[in-house]
C-alpha positions, 0 to 999 in steps of 0.5 A, spaced: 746 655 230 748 650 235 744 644 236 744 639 242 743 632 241 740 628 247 739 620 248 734 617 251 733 610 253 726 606 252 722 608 256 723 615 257 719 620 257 721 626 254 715 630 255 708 630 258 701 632 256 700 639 260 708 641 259 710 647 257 713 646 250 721 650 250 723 646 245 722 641 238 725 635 237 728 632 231 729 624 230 735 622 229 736 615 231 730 611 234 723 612 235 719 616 239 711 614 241 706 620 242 701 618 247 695 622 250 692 620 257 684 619 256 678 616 260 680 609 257 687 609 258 693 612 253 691 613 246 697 612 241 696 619 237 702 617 232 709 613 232 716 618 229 721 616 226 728 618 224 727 624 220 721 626 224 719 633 228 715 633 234 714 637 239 713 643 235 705 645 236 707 648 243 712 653 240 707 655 235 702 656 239 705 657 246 700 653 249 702 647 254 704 640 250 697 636 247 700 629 248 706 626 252 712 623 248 715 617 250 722 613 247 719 607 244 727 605 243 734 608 244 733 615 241 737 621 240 734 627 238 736 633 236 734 639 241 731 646 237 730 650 242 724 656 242 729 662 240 732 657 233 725 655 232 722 662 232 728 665 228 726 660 222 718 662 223 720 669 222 723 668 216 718 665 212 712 668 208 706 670 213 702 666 209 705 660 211 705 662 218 698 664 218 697 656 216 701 653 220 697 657 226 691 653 223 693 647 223 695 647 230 689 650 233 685 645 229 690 638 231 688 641 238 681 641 237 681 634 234 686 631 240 681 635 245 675 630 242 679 623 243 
């Protein structure tokens, strides 16, 4: 399986709160800030750094993305598409994918209240 790696710039924005998720990201170098739009304005729901995943509750729920990702720094990240993701999910126990649905519906239910 090959993965692409894509640098972004301070600034960019690598996806927005509504988009359909296609894809995870890993953190390879930089740092990237994970922002949802509210009454008040933006409220910083997280920071990942490198080593980090994000992105990956859309691909497990196939429901749009929760939260807007923005480059806080010069980043490269390391793209994983929906079929490689799939293709791990699938290899691993029912169990623990029955949690991981869990857990996703219950960040949603939390991220919906802020």
């Amino acid at each position: 399986m090959i993965l692409d790696r894509k640098p972004f710039a301070e600034g960019d924005i690598i996806f927005k709160e509504g988009d359909e998720g296609r894809c995870a990201y890993l953190v390879q170098t930089g740092s990237i800030e994970i922002v949802k739009e509210g009454y008040g304005g933006e409220t910083r729901l997280g920071v990942i750094g490198a080593g980090g995943i994000f992105g990956e509750m859309a691909l497990i729920d196939n429901k749009p993305r929760m939260a807007t990702a923005r480059a806080l720094e010069v980043s490269v990240l390391v793209v994983v598409g929906r079929s490689a993701f799939e293709e791990k999910l699938r290899k691993t126990d029912s169990f623990v994918r029955a949690l991981l649905n869990i857990l996703v519906r219950n960040v949603r239910d939390i991220s919906e209240r802020l």
